[in-house]
C-alpha positions in Angstrom: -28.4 -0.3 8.1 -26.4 2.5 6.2 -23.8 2.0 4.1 -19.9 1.3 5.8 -17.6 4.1 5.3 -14.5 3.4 3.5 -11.1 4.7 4.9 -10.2 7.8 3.6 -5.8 7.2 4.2 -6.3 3.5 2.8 -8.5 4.6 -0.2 -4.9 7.1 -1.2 -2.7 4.1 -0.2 -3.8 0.9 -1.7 -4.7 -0.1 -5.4 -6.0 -3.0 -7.1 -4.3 -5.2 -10.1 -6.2 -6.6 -12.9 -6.2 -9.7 -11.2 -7.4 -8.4 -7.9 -4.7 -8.5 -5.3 -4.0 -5.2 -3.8 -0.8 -3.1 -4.4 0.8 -0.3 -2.3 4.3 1.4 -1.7 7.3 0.5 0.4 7.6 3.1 3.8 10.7 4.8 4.8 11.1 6.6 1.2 10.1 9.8 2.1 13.3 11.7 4.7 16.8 10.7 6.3 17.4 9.6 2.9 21.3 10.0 3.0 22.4 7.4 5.4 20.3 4.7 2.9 22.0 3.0 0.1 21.7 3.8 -3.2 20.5 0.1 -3.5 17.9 0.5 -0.9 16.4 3.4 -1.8 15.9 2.2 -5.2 14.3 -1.0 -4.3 12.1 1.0 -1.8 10.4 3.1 -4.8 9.4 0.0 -6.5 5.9 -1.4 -5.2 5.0 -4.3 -4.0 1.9 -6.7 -3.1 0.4 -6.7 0.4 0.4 -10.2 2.3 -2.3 -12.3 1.5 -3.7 -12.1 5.2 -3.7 -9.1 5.0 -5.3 -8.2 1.9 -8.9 -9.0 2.9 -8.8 -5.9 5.3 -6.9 -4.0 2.8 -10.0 -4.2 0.4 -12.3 -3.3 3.1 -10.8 -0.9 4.6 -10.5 1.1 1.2 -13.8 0.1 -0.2 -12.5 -1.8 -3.2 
């Protein structure tokens, strides 16, 4: 059986901490930035942890 390809687009979006739970940015950041508050667009360039249910395909998906 070969080996399973990891996913290109999550290998660029997700990372691991040093405790092993996977990390990634907040969406809508990137255009139509000027009807966002100055409070929201600031808390969306922090990042954040994905879900625990979610995680497990997180790490497969980008082969970590």
């Amino acid at each position: 059986m070969p080996k399973m390809k990891s996913n290109s687009g999550a290998k660029k979006r997700y990372d691991l901490t040093g405790t092993g739970k996977v990390k990634r940015k907040h969406a809508y950041k990137s255009h139509i930035l000027t009807k966002k508050s100055n409070k929201r667009k600031r808390n969306l360039g922090y990042s954040t942890l994905v879900s625990d249910t979610e995680s497990k395909r997180a790490k497969i998906l980008a082969g970590v």
